[in-house]
Backbone as CSV, one residue per row, in Angstrom:
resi,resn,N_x,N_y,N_z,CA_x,CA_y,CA_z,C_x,C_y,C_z
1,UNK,23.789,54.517,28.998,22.652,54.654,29.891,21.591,55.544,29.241
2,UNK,21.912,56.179,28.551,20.962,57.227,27.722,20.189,56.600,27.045
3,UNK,20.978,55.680,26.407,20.292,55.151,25.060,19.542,54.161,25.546
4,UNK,19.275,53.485,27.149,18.273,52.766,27.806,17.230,53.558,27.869
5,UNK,17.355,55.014,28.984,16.517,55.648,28.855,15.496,55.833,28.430
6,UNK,16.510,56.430,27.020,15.175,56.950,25.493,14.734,55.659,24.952
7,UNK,15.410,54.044,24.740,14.576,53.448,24.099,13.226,52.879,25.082
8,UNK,13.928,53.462,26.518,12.197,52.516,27.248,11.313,53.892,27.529
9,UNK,11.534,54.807,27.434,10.745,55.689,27.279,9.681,55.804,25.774
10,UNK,10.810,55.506,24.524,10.158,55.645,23.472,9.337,54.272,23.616
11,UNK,9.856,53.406,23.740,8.703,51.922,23.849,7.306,52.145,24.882
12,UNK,7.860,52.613,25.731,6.322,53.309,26.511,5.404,54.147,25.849
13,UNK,5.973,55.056,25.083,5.019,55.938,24.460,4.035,54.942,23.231
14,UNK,5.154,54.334,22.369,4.387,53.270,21.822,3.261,52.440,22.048
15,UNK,3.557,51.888,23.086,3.072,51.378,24.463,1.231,51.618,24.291
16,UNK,1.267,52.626,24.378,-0.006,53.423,24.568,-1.398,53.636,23.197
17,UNK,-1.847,53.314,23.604,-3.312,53.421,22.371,-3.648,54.979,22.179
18,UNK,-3.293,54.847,20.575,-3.301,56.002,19.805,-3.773,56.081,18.478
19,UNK,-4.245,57.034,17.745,-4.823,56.808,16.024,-3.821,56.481,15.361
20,UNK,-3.361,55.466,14.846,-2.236,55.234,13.641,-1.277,54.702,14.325
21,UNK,-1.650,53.572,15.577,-0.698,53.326,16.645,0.242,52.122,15.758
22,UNK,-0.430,50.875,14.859,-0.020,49.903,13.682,0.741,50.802,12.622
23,UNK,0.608,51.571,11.914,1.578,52.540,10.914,2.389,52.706,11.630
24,UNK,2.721,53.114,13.058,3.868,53.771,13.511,4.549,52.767,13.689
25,UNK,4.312,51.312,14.297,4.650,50.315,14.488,4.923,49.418,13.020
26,UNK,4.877,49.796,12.382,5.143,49.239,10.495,5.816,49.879,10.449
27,UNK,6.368,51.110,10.620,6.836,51.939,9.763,8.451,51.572,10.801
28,UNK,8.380,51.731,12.293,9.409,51.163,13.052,10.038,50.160,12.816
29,UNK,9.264,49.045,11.820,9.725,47.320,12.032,10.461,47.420,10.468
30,UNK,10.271,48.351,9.715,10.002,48.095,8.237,11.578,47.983,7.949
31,UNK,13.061,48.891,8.779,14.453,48.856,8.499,14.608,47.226,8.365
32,UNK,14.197,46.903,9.983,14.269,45.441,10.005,14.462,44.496,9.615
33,UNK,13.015,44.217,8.206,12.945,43.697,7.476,13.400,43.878,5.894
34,UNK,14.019,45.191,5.395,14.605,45.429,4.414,15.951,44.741,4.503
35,UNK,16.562,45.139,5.541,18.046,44.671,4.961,18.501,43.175,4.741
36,UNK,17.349,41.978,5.568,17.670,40.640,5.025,16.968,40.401,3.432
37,UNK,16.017,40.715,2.823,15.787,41.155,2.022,16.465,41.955,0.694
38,UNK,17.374,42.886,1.078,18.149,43.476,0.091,19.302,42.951,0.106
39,UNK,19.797,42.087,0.917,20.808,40.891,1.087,20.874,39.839,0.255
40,UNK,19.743,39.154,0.475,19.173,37.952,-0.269,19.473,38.219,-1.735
41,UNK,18.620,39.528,-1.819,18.699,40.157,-3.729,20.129,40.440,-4.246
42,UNK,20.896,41.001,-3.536,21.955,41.380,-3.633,22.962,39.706,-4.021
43,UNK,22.983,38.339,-3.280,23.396,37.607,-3.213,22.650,36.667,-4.420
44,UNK,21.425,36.820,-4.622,21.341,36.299,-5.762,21.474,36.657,-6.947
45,UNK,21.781,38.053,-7.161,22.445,38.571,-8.096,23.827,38.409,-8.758
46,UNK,24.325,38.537,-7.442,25.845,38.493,-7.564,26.503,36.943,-7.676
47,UNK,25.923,36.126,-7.261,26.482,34.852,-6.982,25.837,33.828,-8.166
48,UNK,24.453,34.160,-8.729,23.808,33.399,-9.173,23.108,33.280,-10.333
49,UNK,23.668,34.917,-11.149,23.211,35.142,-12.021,24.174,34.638,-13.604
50,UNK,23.247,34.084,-14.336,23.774,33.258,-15.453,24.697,33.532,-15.871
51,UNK,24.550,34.692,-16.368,25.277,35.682,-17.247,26.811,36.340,-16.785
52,UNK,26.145,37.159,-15.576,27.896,37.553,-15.086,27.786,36.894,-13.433
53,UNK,27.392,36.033,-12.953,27.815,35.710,-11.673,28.617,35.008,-11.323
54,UNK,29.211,35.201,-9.951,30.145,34.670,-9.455,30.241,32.927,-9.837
55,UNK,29.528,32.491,-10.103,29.632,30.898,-10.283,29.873,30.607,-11.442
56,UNK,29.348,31.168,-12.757,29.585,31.012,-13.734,30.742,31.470,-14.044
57,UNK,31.299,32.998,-13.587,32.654,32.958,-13.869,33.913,32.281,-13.498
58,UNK,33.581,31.481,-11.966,34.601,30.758,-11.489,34.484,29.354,-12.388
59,UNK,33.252,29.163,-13.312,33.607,27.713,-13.759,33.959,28.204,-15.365
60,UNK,34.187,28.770,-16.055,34.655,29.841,-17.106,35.758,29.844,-16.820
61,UNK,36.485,30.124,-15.869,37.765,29.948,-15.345,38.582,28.425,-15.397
62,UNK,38.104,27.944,-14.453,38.040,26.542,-14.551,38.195,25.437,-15.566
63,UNK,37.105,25.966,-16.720,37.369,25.346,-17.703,38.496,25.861,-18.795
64,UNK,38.357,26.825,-18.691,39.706,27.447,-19.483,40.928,26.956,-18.712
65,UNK,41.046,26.382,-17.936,42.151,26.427,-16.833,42.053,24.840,-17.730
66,UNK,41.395,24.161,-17.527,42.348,22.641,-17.741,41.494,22.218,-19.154
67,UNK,40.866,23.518,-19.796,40.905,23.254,-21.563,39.877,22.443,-21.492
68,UNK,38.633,22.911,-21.187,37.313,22.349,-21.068,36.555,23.648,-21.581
69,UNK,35.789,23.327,-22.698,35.082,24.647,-23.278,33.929,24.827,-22.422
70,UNK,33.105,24.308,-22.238,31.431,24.010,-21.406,31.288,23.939,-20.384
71,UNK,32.021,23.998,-19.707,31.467,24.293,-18.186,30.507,24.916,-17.319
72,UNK,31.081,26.018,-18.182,29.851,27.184,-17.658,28.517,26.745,-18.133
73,UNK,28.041,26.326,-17.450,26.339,26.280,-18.153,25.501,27.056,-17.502
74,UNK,24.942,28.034,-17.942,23.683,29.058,-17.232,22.433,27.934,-16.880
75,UNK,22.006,27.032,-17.553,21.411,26.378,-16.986,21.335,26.037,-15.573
76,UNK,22.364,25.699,-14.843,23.206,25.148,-13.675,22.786,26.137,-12.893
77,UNK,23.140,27.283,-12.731,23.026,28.660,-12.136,21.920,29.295,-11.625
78,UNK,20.874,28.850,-12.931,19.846,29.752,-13.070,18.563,28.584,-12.229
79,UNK,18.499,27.757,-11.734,17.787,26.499,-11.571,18.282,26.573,-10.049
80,UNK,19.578,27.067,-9.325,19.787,26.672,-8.144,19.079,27.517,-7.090
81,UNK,18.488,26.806,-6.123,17.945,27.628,-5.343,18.624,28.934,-4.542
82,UNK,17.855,29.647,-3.980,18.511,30.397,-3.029,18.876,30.049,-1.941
């Protein structure tokens, strides 16, 4: 119940026309939008990158597994969308 309180209290104050009323309101929205963002980066790093990512090493695997040298192609990797 508190935490109703303070957020419709703090949204009221917002609420209200003030100097720098858009900055405060950017600066509120900005968590928001970082973390799908540092997600995305994070996942195309990890999953998609030529060199050491998850895809290339599972087909590195793969091909060593049933004696296929080429599999891995960074080409493949580096071309797939997000």
């Amino acid at each position: 119940i508190v935490s109703v309180v303070l957020g419709l209290v703090f949204a009221l104050l917002l609420d209200r026309t003030f100097f720098g009323r858009g900055f405060v309101r950017t600066l509120l929205i900005t968590p928001f939008l970082l973390v799908p963002v540092s997600a995305a980066l994070l996942w195309k790093h990890a999953l998609y990158n030529p060199e050491y990512g998850l895809f290339n090493g599972a087909l590195t695997w793969f091909g060593e597994l049933f004696g296929i040298e080429s599999i891995a192609q960074p080409e493949w990797t580096s071309e797939m969308p997000l």
